[in-house]
N, C-alpha and C positions, 0 to 999 in steps of 0.2 A: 504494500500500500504506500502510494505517494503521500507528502506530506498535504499537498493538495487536497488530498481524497481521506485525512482524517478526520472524524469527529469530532467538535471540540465544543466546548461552551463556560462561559465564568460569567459570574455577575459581581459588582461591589462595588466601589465607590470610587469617581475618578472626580479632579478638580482639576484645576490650569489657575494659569498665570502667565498676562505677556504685558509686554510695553506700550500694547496701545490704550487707551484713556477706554473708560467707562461708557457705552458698551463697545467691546472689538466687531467693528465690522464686518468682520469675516465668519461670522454666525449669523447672517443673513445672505452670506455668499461669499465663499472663495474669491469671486472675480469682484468684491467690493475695497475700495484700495484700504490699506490701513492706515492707522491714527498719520502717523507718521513716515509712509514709504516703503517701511520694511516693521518685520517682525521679529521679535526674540520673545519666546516661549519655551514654557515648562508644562508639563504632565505629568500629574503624578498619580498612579491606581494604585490601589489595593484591590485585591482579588478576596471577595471573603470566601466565594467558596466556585471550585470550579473543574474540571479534568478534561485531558487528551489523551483520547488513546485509551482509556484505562488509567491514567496519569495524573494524580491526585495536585492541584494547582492551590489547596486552599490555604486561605493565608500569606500569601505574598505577594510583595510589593515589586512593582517598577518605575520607572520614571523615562517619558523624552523628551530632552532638548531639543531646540532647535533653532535655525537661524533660517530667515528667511527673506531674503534681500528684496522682494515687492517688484512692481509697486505694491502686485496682490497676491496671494500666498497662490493662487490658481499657475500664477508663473511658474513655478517650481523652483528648482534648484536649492532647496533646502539643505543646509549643512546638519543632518540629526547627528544625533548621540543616542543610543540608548543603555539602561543601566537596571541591572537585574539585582533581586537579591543573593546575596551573596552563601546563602543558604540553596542554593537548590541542588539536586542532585543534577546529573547529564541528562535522566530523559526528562524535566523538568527542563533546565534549560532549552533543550531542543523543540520542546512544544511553545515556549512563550516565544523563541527568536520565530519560529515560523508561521505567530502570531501578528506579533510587532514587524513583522516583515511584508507581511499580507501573502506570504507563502503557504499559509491555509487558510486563506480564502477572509469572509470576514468584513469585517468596518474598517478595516488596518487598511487592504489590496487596495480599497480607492486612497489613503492616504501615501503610502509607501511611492508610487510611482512617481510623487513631490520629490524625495527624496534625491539629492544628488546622483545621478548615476543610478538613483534607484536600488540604492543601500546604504546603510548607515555607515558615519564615518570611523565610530567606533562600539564598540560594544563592552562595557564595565560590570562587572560584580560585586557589589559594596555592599555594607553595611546599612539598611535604612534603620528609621526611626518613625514609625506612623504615629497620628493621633486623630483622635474623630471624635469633636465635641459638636454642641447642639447647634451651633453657626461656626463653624471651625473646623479645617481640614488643616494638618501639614503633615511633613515628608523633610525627612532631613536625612541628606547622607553621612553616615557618624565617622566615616575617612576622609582624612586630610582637612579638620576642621570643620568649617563651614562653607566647604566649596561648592556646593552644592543645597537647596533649599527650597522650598516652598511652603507659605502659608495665604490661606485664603480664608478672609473672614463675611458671612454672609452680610447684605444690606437687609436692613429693617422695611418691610411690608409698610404701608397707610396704617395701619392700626397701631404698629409700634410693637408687635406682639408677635406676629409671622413675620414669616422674611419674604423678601421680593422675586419672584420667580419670573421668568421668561418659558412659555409653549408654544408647539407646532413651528421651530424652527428647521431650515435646512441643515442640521449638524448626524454629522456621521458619527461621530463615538459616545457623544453623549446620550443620559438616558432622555426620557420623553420631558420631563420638568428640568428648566434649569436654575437654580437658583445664584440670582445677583449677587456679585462678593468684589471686595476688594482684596488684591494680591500684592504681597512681600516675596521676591523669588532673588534667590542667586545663583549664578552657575559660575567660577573660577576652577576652569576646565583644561585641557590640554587643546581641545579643540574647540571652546567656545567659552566666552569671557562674556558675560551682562550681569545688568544687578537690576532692580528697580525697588520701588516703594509707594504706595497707595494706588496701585494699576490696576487695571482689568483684571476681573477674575470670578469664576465660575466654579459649582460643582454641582454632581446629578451623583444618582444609583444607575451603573449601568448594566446591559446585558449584551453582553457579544457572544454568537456561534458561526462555526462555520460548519462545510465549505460554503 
């Protein structure tokens, strides 16, 4: 069986984080230009529960970088990173790379082909650190400091009580709700340097299967 033609499905909690200002126009459309010309972004999931293959996924985290020089992400040429937990066995790894690769099929295959060349520029195993509170996602990579990061804190609803949510957008990985947030992200990477503070940011519950 091709990696193509295996099974697979996880659901959990994914958030982001980019440079462009409150909301990122490229949640109404890839071909909409961003805040400012180009993009630098983070993803961060956690998988709460999920398998390939027979391949037990629950419980772990990854995270993509990414650079993406515009004017609109539809351009492509994305500089990714992506970064796995540093826990997984091989056939673990080998199910999430041909996830985040869109090598099995997926929400991933339409993004993947962004990608430079149509692969990531590097692939890392690290240490995370997840948390999930009641308006609050982060992700921190526990190697080499704080080179790596992401929090996002949701925006408060009209009533002051619920949070703001955005539905029936064109977005590929996230789930069906999305809830409005402000993002703190850093990457001091070998192949991608950005940082920001009070930027765009999102999280939803998501579900991916393929092929």
């Amino acid at each position: 069986m091709t990696s193509t033609e295996t099974s697979w499905s996880v659901a959990g909690s994914l958030f982001e984080g980019c440079n462009c200002e409150l909301l990122c126009p490229c949640h109404v459309s890839f071909r909409q230009r961003a805040s400012y010309g180009f993009c630098e972004a983070i993803w961060g999931v956690h998988i709460a529960e999920g398998s390939s293959s027979g391949v037990s996924l629950d419980g772990l985290n990854a995270a993509v970088a990414a650079y993406c020089p515009g004017p609109t992400m539809a351009d492509g040429n994305w500089r990714a990173v992506l970064y796995l937990d540093q826990s997984v066995s091989p056939e673990q790894e080998h199910a999430l790379l041909n996830v985040f690769s869109g090598e099995a099929g997926g929400p991933w295959a339409r993004i993947a082909p962004l990608y430079t060349n149509g692969r990531f520029e590097a692939v890392r195993k690290v240490r995370f650190l997840f948390t999930k509170e009641s308006r609050k996602r982060t992700l921190q990579v526990l190697d080499g400091g704080d080179a790596v990061s992401l929090e996002v804190e949701a925006i408060r609803g009209a009533d002051r009580k619920g949070v703001a949510k955005l539905v029936n957008l064109h977005n590929v990985i996230h789930g069906r709700e999305h809830v409005m947030a402000r993002s703190d992200y850093r990457i001091h990477d070998q192949e991608l340097r950005f940082e920001g503070t009070g930027k765009h940011g999102l999280y939803s519950e998501f579900k991916w299967s393929g092929p």
